[in-house]
Structure formats: structure tokens, C-alpha cells
LORO-520598 format. One record per residue (C-alpha): residue number from 1; residue in one letter; x, y, z. Coordinates in pm, 1 decimal, padded with zeros to 6 digits. Each point is the difference from the previous one (the first is absolute). Example, Ala and Ser with C-alpha at 12.3 -4.5 7.8 and 13.67 -1.06 7.14 Angstrom:
<nodes>
+-----+---+----------+----------+----------+
|   k | r |        X |        Y |        Z |
+-----+---+----------+----------+----------+
|   1 | a |  01230.0 | -00450.0 |  00780.0 |
|   2 | s |  00137.0 |  00344.0 | -00066.0 |
+-----+---+----------+----------+----------+
</nodes>
This chain:
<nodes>
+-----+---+----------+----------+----------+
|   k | r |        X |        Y |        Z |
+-----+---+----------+----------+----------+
|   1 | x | -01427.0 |  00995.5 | -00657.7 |
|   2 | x |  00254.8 |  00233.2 |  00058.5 |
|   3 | x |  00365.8 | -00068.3 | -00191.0 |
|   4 | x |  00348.1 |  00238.2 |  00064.8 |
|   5 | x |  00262.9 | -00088.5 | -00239.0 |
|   6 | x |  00306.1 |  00073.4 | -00177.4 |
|   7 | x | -00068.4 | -00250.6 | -00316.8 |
|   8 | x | -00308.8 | -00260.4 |  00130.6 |
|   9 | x | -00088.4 | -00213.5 | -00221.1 |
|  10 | x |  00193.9 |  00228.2 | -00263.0 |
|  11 | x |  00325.1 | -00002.0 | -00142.8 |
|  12 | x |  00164.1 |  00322.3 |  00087.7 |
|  13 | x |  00236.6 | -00078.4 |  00236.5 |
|  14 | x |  00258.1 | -00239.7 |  00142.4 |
|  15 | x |  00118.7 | -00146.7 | -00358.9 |
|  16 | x |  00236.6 | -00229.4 | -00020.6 |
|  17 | x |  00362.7 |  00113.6 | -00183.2 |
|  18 | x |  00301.9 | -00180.9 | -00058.3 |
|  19 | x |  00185.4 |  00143.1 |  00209.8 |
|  20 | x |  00153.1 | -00186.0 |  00328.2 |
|  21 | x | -00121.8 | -00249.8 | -00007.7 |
|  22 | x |  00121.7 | -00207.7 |  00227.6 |
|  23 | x | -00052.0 |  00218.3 |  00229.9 |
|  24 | x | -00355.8 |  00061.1 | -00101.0 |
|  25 | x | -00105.4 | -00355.5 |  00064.7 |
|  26 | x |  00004.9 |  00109.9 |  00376.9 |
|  27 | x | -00294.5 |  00198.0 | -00084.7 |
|  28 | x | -00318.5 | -00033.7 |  00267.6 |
|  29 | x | -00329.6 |  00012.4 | -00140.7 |
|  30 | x | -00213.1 | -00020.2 |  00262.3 |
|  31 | x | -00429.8 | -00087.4 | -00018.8 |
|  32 | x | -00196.9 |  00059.1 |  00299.9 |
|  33 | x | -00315.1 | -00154.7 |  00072.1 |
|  34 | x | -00130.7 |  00213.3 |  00293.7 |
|  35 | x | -00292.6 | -00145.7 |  00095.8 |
|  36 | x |  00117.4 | -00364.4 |  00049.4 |
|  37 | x |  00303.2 |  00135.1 |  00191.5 |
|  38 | x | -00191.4 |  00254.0 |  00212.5 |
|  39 | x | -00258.0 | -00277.0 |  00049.2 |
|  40 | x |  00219.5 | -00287.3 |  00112.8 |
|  41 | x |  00153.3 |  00254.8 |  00205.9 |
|  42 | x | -00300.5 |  00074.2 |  00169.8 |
|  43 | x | -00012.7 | -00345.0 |  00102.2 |
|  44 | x |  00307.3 | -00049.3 |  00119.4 |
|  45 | x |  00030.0 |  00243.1 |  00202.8 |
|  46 | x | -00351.6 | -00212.5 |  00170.0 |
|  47 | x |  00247.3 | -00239.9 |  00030.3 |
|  48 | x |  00254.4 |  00177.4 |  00154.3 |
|  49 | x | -00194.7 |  00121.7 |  00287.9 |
|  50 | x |  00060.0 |  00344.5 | -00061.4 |
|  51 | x | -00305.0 |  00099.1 |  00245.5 |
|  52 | x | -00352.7 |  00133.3 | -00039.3 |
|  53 | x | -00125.6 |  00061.3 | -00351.1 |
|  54 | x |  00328.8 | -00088.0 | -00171.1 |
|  55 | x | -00160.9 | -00038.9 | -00307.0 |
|  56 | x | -00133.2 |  00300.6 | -00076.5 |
|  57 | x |  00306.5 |  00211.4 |  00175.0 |
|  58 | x |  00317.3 | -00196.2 | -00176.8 |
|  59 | x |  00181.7 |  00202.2 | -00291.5 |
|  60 | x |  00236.6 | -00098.7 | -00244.3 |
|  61 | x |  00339.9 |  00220.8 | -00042.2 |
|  62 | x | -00048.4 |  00034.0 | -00334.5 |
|  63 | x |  00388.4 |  00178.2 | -00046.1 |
|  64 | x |  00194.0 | -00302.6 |  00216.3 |
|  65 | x | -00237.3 | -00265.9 | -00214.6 |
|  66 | x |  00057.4 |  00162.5 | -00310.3 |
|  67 | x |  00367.6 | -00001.7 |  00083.7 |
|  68 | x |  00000.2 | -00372.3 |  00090.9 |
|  69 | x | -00125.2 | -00074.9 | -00329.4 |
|  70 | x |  00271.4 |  00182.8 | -00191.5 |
|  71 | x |  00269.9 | -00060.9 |  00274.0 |
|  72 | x |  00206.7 |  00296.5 | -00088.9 |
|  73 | x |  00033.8 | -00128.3 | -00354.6 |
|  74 | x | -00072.7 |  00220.2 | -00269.0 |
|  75 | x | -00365.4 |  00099.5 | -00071.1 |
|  76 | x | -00119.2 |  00001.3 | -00317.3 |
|  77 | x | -00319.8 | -00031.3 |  00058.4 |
|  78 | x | -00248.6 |  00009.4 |  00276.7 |
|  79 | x | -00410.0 | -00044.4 | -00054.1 |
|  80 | x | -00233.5 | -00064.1 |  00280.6 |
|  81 | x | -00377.9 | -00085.6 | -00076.3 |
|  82 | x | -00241.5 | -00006.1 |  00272.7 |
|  83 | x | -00430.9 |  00014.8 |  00106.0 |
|  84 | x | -00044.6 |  00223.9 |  00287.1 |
|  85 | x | -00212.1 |  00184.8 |  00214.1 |
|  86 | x | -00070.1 |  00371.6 | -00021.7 |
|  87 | x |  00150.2 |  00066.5 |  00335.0 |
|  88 | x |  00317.8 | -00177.7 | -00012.4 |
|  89 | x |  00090.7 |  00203.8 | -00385.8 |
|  90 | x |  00208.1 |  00273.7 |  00198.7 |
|  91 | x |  00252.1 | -00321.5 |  00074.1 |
|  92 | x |  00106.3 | -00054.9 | -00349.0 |
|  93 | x |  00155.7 |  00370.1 | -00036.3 |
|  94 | x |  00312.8 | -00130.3 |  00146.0 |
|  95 | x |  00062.6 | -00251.2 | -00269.1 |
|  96 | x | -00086.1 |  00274.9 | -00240.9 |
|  97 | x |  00295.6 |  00187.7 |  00153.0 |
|  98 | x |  00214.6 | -00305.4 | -00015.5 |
|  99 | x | -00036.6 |  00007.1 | -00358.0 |
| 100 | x | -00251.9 | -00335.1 | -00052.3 |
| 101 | x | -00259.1 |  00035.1 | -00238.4 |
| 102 | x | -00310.3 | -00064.9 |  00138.1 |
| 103 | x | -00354.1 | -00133.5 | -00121.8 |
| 104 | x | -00253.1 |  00046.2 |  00248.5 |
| 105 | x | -00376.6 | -00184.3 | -00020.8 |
| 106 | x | -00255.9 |  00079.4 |  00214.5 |
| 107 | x | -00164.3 | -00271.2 |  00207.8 |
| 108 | x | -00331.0 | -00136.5 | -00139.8 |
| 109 | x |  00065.7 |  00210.5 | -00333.2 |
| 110 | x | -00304.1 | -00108.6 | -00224.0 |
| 111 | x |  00009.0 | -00257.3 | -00226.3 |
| 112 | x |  00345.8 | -00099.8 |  00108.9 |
| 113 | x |  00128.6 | -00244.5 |  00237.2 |
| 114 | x |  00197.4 |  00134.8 |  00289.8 |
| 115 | x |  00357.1 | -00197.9 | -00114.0 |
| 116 | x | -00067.1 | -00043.3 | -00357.5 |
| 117 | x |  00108.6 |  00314.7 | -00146.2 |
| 118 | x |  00306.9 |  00066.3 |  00229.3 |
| 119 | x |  00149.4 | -00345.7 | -00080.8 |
| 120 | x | -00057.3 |  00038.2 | -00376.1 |
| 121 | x |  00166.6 |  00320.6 |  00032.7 |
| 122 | x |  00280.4 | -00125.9 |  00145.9 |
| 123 | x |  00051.6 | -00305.2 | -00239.4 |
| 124 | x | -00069.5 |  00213.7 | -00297.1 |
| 125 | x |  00290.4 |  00234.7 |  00076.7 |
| 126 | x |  00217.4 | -00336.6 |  00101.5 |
| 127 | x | -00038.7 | -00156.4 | -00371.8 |
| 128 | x |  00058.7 |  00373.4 | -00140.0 |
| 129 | x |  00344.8 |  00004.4 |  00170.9 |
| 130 | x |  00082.8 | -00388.4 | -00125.9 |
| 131 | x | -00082.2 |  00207.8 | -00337.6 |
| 132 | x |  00169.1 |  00306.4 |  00006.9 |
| 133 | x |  00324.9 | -00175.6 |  00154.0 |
| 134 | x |  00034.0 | -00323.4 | -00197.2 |
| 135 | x |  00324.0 | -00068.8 |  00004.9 |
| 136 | x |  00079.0 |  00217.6 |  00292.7 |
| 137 | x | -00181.3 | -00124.1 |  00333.3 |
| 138 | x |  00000.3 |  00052.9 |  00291.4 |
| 139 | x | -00066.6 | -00107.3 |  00384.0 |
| 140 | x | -00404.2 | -00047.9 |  00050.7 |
| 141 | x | -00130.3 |  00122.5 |  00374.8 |
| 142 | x | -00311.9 | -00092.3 |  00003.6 |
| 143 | x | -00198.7 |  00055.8 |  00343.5 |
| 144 | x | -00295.2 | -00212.6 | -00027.2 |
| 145 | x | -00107.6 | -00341.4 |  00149.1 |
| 146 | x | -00274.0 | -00072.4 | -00264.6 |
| 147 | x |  00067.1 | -00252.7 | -00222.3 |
| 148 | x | -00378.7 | -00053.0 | -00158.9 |
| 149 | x | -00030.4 | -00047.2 | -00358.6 |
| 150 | x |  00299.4 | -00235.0 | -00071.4 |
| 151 | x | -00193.0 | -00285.3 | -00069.1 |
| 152 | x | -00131.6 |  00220.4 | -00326.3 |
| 153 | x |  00280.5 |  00127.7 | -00081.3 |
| 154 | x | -00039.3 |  00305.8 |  00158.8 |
| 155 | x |  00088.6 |  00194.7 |  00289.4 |
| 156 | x |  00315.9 |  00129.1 |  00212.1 |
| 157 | x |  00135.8 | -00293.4 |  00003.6 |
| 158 | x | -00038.6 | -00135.4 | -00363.7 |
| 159 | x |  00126.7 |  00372.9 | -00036.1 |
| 160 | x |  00303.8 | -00034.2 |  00177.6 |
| 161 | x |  00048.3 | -00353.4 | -00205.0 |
| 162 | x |  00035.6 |  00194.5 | -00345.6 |
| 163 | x |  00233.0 |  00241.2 |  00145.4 |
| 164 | x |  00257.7 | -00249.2 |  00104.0 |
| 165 | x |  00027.0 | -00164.9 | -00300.3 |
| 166 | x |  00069.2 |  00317.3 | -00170.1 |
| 167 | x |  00318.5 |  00041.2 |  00270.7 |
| 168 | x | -00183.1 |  00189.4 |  00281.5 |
| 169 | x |  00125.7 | -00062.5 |  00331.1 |
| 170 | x | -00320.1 | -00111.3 |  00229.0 |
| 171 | x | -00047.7 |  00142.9 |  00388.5 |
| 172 | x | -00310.1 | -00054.6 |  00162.3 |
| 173 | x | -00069.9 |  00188.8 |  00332.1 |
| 174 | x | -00328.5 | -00118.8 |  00200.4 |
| 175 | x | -00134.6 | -00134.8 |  00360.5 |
| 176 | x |  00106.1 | -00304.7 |  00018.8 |
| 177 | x | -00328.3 | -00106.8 |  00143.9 |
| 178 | x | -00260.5 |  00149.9 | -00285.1 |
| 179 | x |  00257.7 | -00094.0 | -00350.5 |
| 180 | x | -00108.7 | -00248.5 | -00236.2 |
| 181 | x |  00176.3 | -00321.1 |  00058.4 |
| 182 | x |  00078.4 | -00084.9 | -00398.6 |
| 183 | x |  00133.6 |  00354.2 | -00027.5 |
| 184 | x |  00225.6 |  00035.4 |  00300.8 |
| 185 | x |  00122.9 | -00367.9 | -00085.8 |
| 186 | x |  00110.6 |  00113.3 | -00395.0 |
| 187 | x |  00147.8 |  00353.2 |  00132.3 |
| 188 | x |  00220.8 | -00219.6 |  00284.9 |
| 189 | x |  00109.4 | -00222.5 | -00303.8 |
| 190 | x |  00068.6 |  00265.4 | -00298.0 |
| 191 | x |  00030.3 |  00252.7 |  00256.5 |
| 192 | x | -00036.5 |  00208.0 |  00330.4 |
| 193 | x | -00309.4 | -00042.5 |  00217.6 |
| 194 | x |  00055.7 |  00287.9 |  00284.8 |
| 195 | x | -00274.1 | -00070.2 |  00273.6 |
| 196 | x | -00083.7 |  00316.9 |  00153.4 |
| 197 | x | -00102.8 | -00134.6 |  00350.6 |
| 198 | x |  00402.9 |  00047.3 |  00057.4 |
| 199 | x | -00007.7 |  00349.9 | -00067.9 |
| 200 | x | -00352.6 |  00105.4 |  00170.3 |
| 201 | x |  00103.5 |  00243.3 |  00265.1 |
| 202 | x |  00173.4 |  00185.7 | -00236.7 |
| 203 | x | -00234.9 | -00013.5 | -00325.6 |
| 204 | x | -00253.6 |  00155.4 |  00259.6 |
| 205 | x | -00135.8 |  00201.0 |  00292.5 |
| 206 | x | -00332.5 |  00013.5 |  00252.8 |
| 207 | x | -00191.5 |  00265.9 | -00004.5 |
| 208 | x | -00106.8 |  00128.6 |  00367.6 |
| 209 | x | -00356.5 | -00054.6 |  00060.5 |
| 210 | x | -00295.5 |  00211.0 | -00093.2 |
| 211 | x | -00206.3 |  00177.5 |  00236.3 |
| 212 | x | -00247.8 | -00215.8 |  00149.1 |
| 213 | x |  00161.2 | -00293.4 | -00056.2 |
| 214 | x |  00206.0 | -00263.7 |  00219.3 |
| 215 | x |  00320.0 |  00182.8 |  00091.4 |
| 216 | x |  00289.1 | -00092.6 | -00213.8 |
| 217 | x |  00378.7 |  00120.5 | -00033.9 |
| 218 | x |  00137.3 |  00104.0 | -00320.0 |
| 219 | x |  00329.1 | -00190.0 | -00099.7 |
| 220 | x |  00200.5 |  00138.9 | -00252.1 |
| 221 | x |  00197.7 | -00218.1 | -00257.1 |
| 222 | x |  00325.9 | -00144.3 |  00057.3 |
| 223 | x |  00312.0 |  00029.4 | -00224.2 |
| 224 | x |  00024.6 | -00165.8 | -00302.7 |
| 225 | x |  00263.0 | -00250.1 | -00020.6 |
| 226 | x |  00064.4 | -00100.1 | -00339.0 |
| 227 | x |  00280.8 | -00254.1 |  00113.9 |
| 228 | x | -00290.3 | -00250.4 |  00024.8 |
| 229 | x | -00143.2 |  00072.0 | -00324.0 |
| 230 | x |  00128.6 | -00298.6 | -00268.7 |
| 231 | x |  00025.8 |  00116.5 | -00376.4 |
| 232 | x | -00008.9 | -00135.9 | -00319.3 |
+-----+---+----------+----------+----------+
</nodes>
């Protein structure tokens, strides 16, 4: 495992004051599950006929996703948890740059279960937050589809659940396709589902093909137009 953080899992930064805030209720926090995005992504763009071997050559734009999750709101916090392979680490210096913290697990780590430890991750630092800013929420960005657990009580979405009744505003971005039913149903009703299948083109980009393999163009991502983008 591999973590880069300003505060994970601590308490060092980002406390809540009293001061503005109304203003401060406008706050994004936003919790990244890379692996189910990047994953449902990968099918998609199957779906999408985006030509030989789109699987394995589709990106995601991690600074225009990032930036539909936040929607040029203010950031208070951003935290993105993912497993991935050796080769693709390089990738995840650009949300370094963009200020995310970042905890990286590598695929088939021993002893661990290649989804287990980022989502825990993730849900542990979305109860700290309910903690540290009782009283003072925020708006909840959470980019997962995974809504596992809830039956026991656990889980994003039993997760998400807590934090509303303590007054946090409740956005869910996913593929519309690969998002638990119960969970995208309850975000509609106490607040925003945002299906990313409307925003592909510009959430990511195709990779020109490898040597060797079936010729493929690259195609770039489009603009990101946040006019589409609902909020809570």
C-alpha cells in the first residue's frame, strides 16, 4: 500500500471553524473510488464501440472528473482510494498535483482483497468528516457505484445514510449501467444521482494502440460542460 496525504485518516487539517458559515455549507468533499469507476469505465467504453482493444486503451481524465465532482464549488476535501497495477502508478501523479490525497494498493497485495481496503479507507475518512464537522456539513461527492454491505449496516451507502441525517448534502456520481439500484434510488430521493454515461467523452480519452496490436486512433477528451451537471 502506498498512501500521500495531507491529514489521512488524521486530524490535522481541514477543521471546521465558525466562521461563514453559510457560506461554508457549499463545501465539496469529494470520495473517489477508483477502481469501480475506472472499471465500469472500461466497460463502457466496450459499449461504446470505441474500436480494437478499448478496454485496455480507455483513460479516465482524472482533472475534468475530479472537477465534475466538485463543480467549481469549493473543495474542502478531496481523497481518492484505489487497487492498481504496477504499470499504470505513473497515472496517479497528476491527481497528486491536483492536490487529492491519494491511497494506492497494489493488485493481489497478500492477505488483502483487491477492493476491501480502498473502500474502508474511503468510508473511514467519510465518518471522520461527519465527526470533525458536526454541526457544520457539507456537500458529499462520492464517486462510487458500490452499494454492498447495506443490508449489514455497512458500506458506502449505509455510509452516506449517517451523513445525511447529520445535515450532509448527498451527490452520487456513477455509470448508470454498473450503480446499485437501492443506492441510486435513495441518492435521487434525498439527493443528486449524476450518471456519468452523460459526461463520458469528457471524463476520458483513448489511448492510441500499442505496437503490435490492431491499429487504433487516439481520441482526446472533450470539454467539460458542467451546465449538465445537477447539484444538490
Amino acid at each position: 500500500m502506498k498512501m500521500r496525504s495531507k491529514g489521512l485518516l488524521g486530524h490535522s487539517i481541514g477543521r471546521p471553524n465558525s466562521v461563514g458559515r453559510g457560506v461554508r455549507m457549499d463545501r465539496v468533499f469529494v470520495y473517489w473510488d477508483n477502481s469501480n469507476i475506472f472499471h465500469e469505465a472500461q466497460r463502457f467504453a466496450i459499449e461504446r464501440n470505441e474500436g480494437p482493444n478499448a478496454r485496455y486503451r480507455v483513460r479516465v481524465n482524472f482533472e475534468n472528473i475530479l472537477r465534475l465532482a466538485h463543480a467549481d464549488r469549493p473543495l474542502e476535501r478531496a481523497l481518492a482510494a484505489g487497487s492498481v497495477p504496477p504499470e499504470l502508478r505513473h497515472l496517479w501523479n497528476r491527481l497528486d498535483e491536483l492536490g487529492v490525497d491519494v491511497a494506492l494498493f497494489d493488485r493481489g497485495e497478500p492477505g488483502r482483497g483487491e477492493q476491501n481496503m480502498p473502500d474502508r479507507v474511503l468510508q473511514l475518512r467519510m465518518l471522520e468528516d461527519a465527526l470533525d464537522y458536526n454541526g457544520d456539513p457539507g456537500i458529499v461527492a462520492l464517486l462510487t457505484g458500490d452499494g454492498a454491505g447495506y443490508m449489514e449496516g455497512a458500506g458506502f451507502h449505509s455510509t452516506l445514510e449517517r451523513m445525511h441525517k447529520r445535515g450532509w448534502r448527498i451527490e452520487i456520481l456513477s455509470w448508470a449501467h454498473s450503480c446499485n439500484q437501492r443506492m441510486r434510488s435513495w441518492a435521487q430521493e434525498h439527493g443528486v444521482f449524476v450518471p456519468l454515461d452523460d459526461f463520458y467523452e469528457a471524463i476520458t480519452f483513448m489511448e492510441p494502440s500499442r505496437p503490435g496490436h490492431e491499429f487504433a486512433h487516439e481520441r482526446r477528451s472533450s470539454e467539460l460542460d458542467l451546465s449538465r451537471r445537477p447539484v444538490a
